[in-house]
C-alpha positions as CSV (number, residue, x, y, z in Angstrom):
1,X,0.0,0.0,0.0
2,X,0.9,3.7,-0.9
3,X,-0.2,7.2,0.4
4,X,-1.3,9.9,-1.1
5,X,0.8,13.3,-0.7
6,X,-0.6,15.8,-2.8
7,X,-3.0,15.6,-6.0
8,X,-2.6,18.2,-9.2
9,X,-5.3,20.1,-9.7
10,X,-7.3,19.6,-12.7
11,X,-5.1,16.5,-12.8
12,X,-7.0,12.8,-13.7
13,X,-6.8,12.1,-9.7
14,X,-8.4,15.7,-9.3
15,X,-11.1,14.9,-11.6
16,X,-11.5,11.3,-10.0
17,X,-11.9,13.4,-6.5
18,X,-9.1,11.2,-5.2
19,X,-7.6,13.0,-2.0
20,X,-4.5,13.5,0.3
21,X,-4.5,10.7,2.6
22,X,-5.9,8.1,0.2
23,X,-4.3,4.6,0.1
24,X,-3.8,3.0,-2.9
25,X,-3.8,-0.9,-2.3
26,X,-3.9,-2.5,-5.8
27,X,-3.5,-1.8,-9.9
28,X,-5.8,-4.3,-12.0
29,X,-5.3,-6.6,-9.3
30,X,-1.8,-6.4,-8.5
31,X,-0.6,-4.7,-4.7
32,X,1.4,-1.9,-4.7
33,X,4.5,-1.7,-2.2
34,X,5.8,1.4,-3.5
35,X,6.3,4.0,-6.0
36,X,7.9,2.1,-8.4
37,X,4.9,-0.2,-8.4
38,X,2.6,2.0,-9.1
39,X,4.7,4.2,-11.5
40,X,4.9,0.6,-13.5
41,X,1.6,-0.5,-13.4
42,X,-0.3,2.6,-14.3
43,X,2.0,3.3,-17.3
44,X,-1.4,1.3,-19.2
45,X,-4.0,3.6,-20.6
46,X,-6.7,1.7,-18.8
47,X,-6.3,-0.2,-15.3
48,X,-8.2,-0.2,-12.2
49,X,-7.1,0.8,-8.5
50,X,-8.8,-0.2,-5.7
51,X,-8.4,2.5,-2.8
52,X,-9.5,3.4,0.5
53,X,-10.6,7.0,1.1
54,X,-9.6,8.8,4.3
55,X,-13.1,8.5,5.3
56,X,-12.5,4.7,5.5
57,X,-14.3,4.1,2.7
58,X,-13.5,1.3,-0.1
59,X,-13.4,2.3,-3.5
60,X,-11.8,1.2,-7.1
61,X,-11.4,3.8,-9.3
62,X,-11.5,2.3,-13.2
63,X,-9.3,4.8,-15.1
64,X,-8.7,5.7,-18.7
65,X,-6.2,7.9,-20.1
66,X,-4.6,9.4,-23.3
67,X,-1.3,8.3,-24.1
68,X,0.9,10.7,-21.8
69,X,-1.7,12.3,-20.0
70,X,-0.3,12.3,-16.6
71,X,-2.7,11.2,-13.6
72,X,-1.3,14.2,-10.8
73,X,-0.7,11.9,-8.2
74,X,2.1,12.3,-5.9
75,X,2.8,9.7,-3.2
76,X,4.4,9.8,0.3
77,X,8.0,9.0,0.3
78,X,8.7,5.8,0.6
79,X,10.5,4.1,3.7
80,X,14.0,4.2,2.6
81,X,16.3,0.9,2.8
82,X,19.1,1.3,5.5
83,X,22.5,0.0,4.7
84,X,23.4,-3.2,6.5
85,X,27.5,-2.3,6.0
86,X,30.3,-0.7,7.8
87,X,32.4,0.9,5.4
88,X,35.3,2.5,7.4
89,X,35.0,5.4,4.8
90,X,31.4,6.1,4.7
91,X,30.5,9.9,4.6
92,X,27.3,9.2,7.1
93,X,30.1,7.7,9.3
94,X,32.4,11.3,9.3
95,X,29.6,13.4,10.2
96,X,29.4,15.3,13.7
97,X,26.6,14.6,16.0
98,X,24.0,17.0,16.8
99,X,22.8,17.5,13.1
100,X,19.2,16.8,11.7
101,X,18.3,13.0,11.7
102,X,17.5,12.9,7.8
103,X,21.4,13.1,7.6
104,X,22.4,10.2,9.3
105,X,20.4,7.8,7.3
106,X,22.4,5.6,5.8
107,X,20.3,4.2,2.5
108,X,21.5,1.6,0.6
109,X,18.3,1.5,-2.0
110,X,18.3,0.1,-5.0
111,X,15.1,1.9,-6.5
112,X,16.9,5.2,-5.5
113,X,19.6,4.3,-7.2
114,X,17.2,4.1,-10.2
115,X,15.1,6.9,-9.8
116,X,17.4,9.7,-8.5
117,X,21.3,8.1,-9.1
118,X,21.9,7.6,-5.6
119,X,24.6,4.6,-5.5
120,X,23.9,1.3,-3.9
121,X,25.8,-1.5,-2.9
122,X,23.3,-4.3,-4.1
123,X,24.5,-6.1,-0.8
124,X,20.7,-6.3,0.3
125,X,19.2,-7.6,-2.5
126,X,16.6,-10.3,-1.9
127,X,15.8,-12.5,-4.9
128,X,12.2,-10.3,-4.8
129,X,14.4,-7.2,-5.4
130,X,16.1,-8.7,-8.2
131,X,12.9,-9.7,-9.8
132,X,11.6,-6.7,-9.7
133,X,15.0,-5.3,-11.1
134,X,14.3,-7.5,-14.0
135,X,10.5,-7.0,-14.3
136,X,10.5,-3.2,-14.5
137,X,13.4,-2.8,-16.3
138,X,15.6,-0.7,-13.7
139,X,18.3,0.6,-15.9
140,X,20.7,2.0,-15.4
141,X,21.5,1.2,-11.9
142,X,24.5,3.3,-9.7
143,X,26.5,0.8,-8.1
144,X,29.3,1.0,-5.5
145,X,31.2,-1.9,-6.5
146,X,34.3,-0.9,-4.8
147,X,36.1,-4.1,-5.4
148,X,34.8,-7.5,-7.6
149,X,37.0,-9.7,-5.5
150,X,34.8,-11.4,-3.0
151,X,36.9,-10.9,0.3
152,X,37.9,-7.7,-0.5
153,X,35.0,-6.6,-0.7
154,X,33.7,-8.2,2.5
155,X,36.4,-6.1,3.9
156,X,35.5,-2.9,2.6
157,X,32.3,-3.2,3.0
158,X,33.1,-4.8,6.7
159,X,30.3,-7.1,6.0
160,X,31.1,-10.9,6.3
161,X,27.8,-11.7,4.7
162,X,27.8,-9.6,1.4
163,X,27.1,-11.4,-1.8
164,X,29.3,-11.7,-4.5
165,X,28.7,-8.4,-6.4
166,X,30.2,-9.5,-9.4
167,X,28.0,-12.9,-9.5
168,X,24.8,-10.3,-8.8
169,X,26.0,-8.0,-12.0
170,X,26.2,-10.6,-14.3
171,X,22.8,-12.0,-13.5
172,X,21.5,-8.7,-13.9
173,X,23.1,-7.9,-17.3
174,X,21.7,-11.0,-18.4
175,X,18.4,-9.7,-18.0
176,X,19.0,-6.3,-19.4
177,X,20.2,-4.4,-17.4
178,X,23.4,-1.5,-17.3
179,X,25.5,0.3,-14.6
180,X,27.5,2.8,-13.8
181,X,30.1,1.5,-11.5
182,X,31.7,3.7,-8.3
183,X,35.4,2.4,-6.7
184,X,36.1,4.4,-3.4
185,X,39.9,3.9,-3.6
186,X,41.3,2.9,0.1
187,X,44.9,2.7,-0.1
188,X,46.1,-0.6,0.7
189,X,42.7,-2.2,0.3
190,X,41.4,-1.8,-3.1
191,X,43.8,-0.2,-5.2
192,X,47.0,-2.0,-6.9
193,X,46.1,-5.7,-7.9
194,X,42.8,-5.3,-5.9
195,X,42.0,-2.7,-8.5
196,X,43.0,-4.0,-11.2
197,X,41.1,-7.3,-11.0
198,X,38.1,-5.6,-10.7
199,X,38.3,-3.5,-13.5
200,X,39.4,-6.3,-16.1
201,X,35.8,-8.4,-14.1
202,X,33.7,-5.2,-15.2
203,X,35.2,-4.7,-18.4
204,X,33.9,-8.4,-19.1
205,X,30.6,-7.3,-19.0
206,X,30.8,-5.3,-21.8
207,X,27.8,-2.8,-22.6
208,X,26.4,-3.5,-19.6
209,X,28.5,-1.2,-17.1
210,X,28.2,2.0,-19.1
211,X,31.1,3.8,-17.0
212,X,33.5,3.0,-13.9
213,X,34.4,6.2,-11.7
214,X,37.5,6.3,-9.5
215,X,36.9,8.5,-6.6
216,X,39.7,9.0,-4.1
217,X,38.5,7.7,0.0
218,X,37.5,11.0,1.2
219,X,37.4,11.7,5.3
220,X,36.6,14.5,7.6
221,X,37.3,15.1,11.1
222,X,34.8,13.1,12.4
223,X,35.8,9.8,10.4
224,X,35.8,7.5,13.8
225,X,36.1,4.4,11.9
226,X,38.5,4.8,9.4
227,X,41.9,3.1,10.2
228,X,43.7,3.0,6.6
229,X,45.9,5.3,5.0
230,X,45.1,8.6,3.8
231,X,45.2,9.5,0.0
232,X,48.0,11.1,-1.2
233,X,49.4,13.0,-4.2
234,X,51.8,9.7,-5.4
235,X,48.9,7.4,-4.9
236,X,46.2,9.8,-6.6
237,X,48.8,10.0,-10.2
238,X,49.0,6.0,-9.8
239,X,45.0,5.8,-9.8
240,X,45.0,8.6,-12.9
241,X,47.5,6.7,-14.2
242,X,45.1,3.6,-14.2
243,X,42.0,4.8,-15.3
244,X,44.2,6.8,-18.3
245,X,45.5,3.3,-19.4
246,X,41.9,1.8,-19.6
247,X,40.2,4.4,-20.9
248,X,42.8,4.4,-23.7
249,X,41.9,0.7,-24.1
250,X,38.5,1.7,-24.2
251,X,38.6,4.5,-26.3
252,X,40.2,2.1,-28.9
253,X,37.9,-0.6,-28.4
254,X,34.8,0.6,-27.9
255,X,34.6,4.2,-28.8
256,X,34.2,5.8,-25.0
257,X,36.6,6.4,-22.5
258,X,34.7,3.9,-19.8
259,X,36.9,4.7,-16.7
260,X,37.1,8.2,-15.6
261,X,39.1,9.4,-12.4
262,X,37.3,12.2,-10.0
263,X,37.9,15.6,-10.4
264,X,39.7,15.0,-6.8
265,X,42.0,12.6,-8.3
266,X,43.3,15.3,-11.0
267,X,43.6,18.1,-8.1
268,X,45.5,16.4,-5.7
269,X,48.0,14.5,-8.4
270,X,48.7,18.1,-9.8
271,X,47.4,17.0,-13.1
272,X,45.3,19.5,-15.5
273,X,42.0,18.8,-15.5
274,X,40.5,17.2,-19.3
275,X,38.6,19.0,-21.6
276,X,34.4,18.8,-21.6
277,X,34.3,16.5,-24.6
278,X,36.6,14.1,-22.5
279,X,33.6,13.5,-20.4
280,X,30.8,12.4,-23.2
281,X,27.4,12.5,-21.5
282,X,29.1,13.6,-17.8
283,X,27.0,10.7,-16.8
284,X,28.8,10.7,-13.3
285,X,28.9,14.1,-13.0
286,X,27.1,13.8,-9.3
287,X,29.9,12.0,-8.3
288,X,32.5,14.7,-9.0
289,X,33.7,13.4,-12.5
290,X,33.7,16.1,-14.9
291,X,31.8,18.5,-12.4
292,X,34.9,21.3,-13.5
293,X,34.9,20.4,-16.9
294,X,30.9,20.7,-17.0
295,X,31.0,24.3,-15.0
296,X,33.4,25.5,-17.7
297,X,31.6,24.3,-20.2
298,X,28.3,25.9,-19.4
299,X,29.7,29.3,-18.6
300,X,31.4,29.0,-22.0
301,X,28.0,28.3,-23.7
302,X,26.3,31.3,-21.5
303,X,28.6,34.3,-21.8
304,X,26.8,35.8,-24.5
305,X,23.8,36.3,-22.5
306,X,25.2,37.6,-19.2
307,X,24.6,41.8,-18.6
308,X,26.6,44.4,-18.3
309,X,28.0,45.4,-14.8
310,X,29.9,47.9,-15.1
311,X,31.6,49.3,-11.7
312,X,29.9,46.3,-9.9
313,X,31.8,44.7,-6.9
314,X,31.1,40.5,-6.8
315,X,32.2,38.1,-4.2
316,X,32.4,34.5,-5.2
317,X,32.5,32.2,-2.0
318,X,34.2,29.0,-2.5
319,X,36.3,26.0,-1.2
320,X,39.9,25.3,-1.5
321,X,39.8,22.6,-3.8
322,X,38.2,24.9,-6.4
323,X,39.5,28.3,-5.3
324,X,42.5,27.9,-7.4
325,X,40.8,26.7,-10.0
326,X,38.6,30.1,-10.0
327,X,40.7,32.6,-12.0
328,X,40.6,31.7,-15.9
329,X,36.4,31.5,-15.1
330,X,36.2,34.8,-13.2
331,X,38.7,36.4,-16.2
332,X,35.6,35.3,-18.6
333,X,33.1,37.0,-16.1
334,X,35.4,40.1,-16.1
335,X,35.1,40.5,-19.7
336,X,31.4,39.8,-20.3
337,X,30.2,41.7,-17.9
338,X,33.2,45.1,-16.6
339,X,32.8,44.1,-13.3
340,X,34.9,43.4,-10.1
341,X,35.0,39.8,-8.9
342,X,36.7,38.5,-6.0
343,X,37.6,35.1,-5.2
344,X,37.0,34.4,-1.3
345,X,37.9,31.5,-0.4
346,X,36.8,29.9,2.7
347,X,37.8,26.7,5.0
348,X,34.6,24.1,6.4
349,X,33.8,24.8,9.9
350,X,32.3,21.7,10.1
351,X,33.8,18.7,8.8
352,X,37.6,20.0,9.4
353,X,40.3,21.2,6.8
354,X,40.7,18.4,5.4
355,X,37.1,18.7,3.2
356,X,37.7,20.9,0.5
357,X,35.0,20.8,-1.5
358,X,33.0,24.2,-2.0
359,X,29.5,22.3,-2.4
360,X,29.7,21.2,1.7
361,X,30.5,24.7,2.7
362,X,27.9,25.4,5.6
363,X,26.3,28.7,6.7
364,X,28.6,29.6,9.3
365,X,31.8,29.3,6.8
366,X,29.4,31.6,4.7
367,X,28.8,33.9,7.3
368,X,32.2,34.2,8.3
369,X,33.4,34.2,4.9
370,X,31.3,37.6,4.4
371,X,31.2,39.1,7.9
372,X,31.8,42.8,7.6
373,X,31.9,43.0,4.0
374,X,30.3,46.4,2.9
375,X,32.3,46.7,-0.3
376,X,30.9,44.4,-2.2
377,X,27.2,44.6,-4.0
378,X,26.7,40.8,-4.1
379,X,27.8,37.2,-3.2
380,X,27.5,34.3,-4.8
381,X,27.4,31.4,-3.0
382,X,27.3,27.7,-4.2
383,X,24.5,26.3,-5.0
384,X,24.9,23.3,-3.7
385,X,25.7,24.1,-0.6
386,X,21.7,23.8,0.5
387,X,18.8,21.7,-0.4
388,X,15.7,22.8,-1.7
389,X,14.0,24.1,1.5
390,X,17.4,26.3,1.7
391,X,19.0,25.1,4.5
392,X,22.7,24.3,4.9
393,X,24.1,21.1,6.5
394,X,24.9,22.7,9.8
395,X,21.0,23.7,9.5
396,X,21.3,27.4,9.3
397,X,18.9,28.6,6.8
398,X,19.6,31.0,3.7
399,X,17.2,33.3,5.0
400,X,19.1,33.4,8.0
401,X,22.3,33.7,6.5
402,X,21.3,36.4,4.6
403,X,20.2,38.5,7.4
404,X,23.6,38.2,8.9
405,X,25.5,39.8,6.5
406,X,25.7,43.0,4.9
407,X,26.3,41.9,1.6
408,X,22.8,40.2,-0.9
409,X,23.9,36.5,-1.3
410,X,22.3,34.5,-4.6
411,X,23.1,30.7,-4.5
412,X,24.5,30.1,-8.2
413,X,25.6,26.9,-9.9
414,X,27.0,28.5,-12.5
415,X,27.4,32.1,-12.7
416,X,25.2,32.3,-15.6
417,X,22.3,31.3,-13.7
418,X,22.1,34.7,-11.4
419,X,23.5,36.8,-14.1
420,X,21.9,35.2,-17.4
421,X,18.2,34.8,-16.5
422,X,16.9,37.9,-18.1
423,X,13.7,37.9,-15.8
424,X,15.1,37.7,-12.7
425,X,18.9,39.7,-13.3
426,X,17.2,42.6,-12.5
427,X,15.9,42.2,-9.5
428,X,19.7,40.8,-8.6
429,X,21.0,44.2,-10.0
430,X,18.2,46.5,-8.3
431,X,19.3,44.5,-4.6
432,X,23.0,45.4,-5.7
């Protein structure tokens, strides 16, 4: 059974006088569990669902619909799979205490990692899950592989009892379905032969893994369980140096590069960062590979249509991974637009020094980043930095931020988003 959230108006479900609160127990005769049930089974243009009002009442609704005519429902979030593992380098497990509960759940979700990218580790798949998989078609998937070899694995993962990821993959692919593959790189665990053997498994599978990411074990102050090594700039070249051999191989092979390594990987080897087109689709772009070639990219493309600022004074808060990074972009904005920017860059508060990256900046590193500034007429801020009800992961709100400085603040992703959008620049310029 499902709940519903919210219903569209003039939607199908408005029409049908369905209501927040209903519960949906059935499609044509099938239950529903969740939302990728019912998301599968009223993809037909005719089906019936058999409901229960809020009243109490019992009711089956028989529906028919145009091809693409949507039916306005949205459900209550689902009750998200926890994560059965112990991963010494799990983010969840590097986070200070006292923040909101959402962040500490540690989800391990398989329709997640369809639906939003989210990666999974497959290690709680039932054989239900897996038909499902196979039934609906749940492709691609976002898996943290970390290592093919069983024990490894079991190591990483500091579960005795995980399956055999490489043995689940296979069965999958079989059916259909395709991947893109994570490796969290711990030194001494799963890089070197470890590493190797696991690429050379997922390379066997051909189409079905669609790209491998390298991403570099990343820690904070608050990582209590972590015991191994940390990563280092010899050890980051060696991992480029991998995934550059295989994505040669790749490139020659099959036409795509396959393996990439993590933006991180390139910054702390010392190594230039590739081009956009090095990237394809930038279909792991959430995971930090290619986010630097992607943000140059689309301020390239959006110069054109940013204003003229003349005389204007512009902060741009950022980390110190990316802070160095900052001046061939802000030379573009310079010329576009005639006005000042200045790169501020700021440490995290938070999770210690040692977490560089701009998008985990929290309010108080904002705050502090800005406090007293009366010089300049605006900030911009990362936009990832909050979520969509604005707050920050220390909690602080936008709103709140905002009040405590003197400078206006607009979260941007890109530049071009505050300064391109002709409807709302000038409301940016008239706060400036």
């Amino acid at each position: 059974m499902v709940r519903v959230a919210r219903v569209a108006a003039g939607s199908i479900a408005d029409e049908l006088k369905i209501t927040p609160g209903t519960e949906l127990h059935s499609v044509s005769g099938r239950a529903i569990d969740d939302f990728l049930d019912w998301e599968f089974l009223t993809a037909d243009d005719a089906f019936e669902v058999a409901a229960t009002l809020p009243s109490g009442e019992s009711v089956v609704y028989d529906i028919e619909r145009s091809d693409g005519d949507s039916l306005g429902v949205e459900l209550e979030p689902p009750t998200v799979r926890r994560c059965a593992n112990r991963c010494e380098f799990c983010f969840v497990e590097g986070l200070p205490k006292g923040l909101r509960k959402p962040l500490y759940i540690r989800d391990d979700d398989y329709r997640l990692s369809f639906a939003y990218g989210n990666f999974a580790t497959l290690s709680n798949l039932k054989q239900r899950d897996i038909d499902r998989i196979l039934e609906y078609r749940l492709s691609p998937l976002y898996v943290s592989v970390h290592a093919t070899p069983w024990e490894a694995r079991k190591i990483l993962l500091n579960n005795p009892r995980v399956p055999n990821v490489i043995e689940q993959l296979r069965m999958l692919s079989a059916g259909g379905i395709q991947f893109h593959c994570q490796m969290v790189v711990v030194p001494g665990l799963n890089d070197g032969q470890v590493l190797a053997e696991s690429l050379r498994d997922l390379w066997a599978l051909n189409e079905a893994v669609r790209s491998v990411a390298i991403v570099p074990v990343g820690l904070t102050q608050f990582s209590h369980l972590y015991t191994g090594k940390s990563m280092d700039s010899d050890m980051a070249l060696a991992l480029l140096t991998t995934a550059e051999e295989w994505g040669a191989k790749a490139r020659a092979e099959r036409g795509a590069t396959w393996v990439f390594g993590s933006d991180e990987l390139y910054l702390l080897a010392g190594r230039d960062l590739p081009a956009a087109e090095f990237y394809g689709d930038f279909e792991q772009v959430e995971n930090g590979i290619g986010a630097v070639a992607s943000l140059r990219a689309r301020l390239l493309d959006g110069l054109g249509r940013l204003g003229r600022l003349d005389g204007k004074r512009i902060g741009v808060v950022t980390g110190a991974s990316m802070a160095p990074l900052m001046p061939p972009l802000i030379a573009q904005l310079v010329a576009a637009t005639g006005a000042t920017f200045e790169i501020i860059e700021t440490s995290n508060s938070l999770f210690g020094p040692t977490t560089t990256a701009a998008g985990l900046l929290v309010g108080a590193d904002i705050t502090r980043a800005l406090a007293g500034r009366t010089d300049l007429d605006l900030a911009l801020i990362p936009a990832e930095t909050i979520n969509e009800a604005g707050l920050f992961l220390d909690d602080s709100t936008l709103d709140a931020v905002r009040a405590s400085v003197s400078v206006p603040i607009e979260p941007s992703y890109d530049f071009v988003d505050v300064m391109g959008a002709a409807e709302s620049f000038p409301e940016v310029v008239e706060s400036m």
